[in-house]
C-alpha positions as CSV (number, residue, x, y, z in Angstrom):
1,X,-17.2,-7.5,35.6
2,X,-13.5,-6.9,36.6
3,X,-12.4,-9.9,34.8
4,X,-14.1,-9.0,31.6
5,X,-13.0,-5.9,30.7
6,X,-9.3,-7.2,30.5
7,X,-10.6,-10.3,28.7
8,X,-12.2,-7.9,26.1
9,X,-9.2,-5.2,26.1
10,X,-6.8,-8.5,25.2
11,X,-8.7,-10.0,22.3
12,X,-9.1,-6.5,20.7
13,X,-5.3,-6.2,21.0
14,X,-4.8,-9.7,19.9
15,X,-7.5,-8.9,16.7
16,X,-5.7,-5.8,16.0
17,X,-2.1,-7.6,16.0
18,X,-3.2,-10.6,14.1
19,X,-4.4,-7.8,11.4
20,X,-1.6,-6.0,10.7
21,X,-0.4,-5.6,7.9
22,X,3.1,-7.1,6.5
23,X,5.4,-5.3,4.4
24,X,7.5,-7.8,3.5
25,X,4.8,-9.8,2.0
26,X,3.5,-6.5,0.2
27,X,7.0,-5.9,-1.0
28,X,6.5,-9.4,-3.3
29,X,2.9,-8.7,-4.3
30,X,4.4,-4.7,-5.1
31,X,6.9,-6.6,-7.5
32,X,4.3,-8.8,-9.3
33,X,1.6,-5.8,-9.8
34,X,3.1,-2.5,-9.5
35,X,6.9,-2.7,-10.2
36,X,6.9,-2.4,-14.0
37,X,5.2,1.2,-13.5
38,X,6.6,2.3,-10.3
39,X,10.0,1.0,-10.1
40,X,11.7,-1.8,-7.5
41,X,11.9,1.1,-5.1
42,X,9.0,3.4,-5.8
43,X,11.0,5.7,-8.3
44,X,8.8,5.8,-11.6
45,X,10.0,3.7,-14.5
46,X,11.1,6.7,-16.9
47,X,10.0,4.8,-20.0
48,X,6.2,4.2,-19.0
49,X,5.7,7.8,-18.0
50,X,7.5,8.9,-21.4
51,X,5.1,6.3,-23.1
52,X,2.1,7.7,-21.3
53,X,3.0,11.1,-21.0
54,X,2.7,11.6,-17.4
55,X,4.5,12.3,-14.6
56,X,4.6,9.2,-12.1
57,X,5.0,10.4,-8.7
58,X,8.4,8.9,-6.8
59,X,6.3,6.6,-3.8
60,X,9.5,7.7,-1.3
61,X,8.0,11.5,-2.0
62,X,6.4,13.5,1.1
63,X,3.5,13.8,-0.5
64,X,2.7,10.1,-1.6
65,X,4.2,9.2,1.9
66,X,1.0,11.8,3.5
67,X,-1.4,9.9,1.9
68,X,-3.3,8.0,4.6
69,X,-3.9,3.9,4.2
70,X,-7.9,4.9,2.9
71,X,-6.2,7.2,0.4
72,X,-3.7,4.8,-1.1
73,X,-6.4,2.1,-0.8
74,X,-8.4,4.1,-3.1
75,X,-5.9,4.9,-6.2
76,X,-5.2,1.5,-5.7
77,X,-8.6,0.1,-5.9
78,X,-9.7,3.0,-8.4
79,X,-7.1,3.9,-10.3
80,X,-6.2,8.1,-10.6
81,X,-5.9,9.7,-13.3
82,X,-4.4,7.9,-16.4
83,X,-3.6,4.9,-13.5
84,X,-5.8,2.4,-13.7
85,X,-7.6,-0.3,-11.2
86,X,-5.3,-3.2,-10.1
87,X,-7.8,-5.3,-9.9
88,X,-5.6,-8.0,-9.4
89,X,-5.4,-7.2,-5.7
90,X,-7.4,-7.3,-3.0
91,X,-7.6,-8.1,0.4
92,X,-4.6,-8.7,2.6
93,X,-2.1,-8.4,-0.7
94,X,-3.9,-4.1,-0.8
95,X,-3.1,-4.0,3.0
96,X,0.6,-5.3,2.6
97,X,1.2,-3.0,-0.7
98,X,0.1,-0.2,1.3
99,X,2.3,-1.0,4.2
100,X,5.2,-1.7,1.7
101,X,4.9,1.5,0.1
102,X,4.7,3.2,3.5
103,X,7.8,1.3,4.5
104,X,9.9,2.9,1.4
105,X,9.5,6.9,3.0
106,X,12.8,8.7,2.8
């Protein structure tokens, strides 16, 4: 019993780690799905919120920064508002967008 209780505590760590998500990778799959809309670094592309009349929310911003990973995984997965699904992601790629956008708070 003493010996498995470690045993356990180390492969949940080890799970955890080996599931955590990577920014860096999320920063490439950001630039292939979500840069034209959002900007290289989160600031809203001026003409696409012109074009759709909306206001793009700056990713950097406090209250995009809030938002917990379920949240973002959501709008993502969703769409909001006049945003629509990326369907093109999925999986890993959502879980590495989501840490990449975290990674750009101010």
């Amino acid at each position: 019993m003493r010996t498995i209780f470690p045993t356990l505590s180390l492969l949940c760590l080890s799970i955890s780690v080996a599931s955590a998500a990577d920014a860096t990778a999320g920063q490439a799959t950001y630039a292939k799905a979500c840069k034209t809309c959002h900007g290289a670094d989160g600031t809203a592309n001026p003409a696409i919120a012109k074009m759709m009349n909306v206001e793009i929310r700056d990713l950097k911003s406090p209250e995009v920064q809030r938002l917990s990973d379920a949240d973002l995984k959501q709008i993502i997965t969703a769409g909001k508002g006049k945003m629509r699904p990326v369907a093109s992601v999925s999986g890993a790629d959502l879980d590495n967008i989501i840490a990449y956008v975290h990674s750009l708070k101010k």
